[in-house]
N, C-alpha and C positions, 0 to 999 in steps of 0.2 A: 571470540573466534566463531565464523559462521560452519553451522552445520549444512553439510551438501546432502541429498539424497540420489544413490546410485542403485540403478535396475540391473541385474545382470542378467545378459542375453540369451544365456541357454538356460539358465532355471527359473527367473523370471525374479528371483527374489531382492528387495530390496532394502536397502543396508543403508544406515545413516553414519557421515564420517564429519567427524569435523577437523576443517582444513584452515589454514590461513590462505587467504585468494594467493599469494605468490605462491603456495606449494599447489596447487589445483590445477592447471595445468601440467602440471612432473604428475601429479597423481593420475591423471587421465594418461598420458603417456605409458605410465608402467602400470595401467589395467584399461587393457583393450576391451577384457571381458565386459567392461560396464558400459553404461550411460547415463549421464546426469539425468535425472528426472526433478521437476517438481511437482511435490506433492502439498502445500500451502504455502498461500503468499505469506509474509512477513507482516506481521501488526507492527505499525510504527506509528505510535503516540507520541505527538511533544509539544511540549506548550500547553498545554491543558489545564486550565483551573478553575473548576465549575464555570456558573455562567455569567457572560459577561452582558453590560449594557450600552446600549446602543448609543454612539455620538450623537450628540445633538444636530450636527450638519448631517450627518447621514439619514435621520430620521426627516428631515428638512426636504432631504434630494427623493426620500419614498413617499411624501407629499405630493412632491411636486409630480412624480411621476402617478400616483393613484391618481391626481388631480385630472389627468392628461388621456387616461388610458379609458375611459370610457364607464358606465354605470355596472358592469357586469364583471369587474376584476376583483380578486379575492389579495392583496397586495396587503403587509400587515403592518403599520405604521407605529405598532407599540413596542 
């Protein structure tokens, strides 16, 4: 369930609530006092698994382009 962060307008303090998105709106309705704030994006990792290694055709296509781009490009073909 995601956690919202709300500011409230006359004291300034804010309060972390967690809501399911269908009730967040009803919650903003029945507290005028507040305001959604946010305070950090969300870290969202997926797929991750150490490091991977480069297609053989893709390493091919950065050939061909270092090849192309002139004596002065920093392009890493390993």
């Amino acid at each position: 369930m995601p956690t919202y962060s709300f500011k409230n307008r006359e004291t300034g303090d804010i309060a972390e609530v967690k809501l399911s998105i269908v009730d967040l709106d009803k919650f903003k309705e029945n507290h005028p006092e507040v305001e959604l704030v946010i305070v950090s994006s969300t870290d969202i990792v997926s797929g991750v698994a150490g490091t991977r290694k480069m297609d053989d055709n893709f390493k091919d296509l950065l050939k061909n382009i270092k090849k192309h781009s002139g004596r002065k490009n920093t392009i890493d073909t390993h």
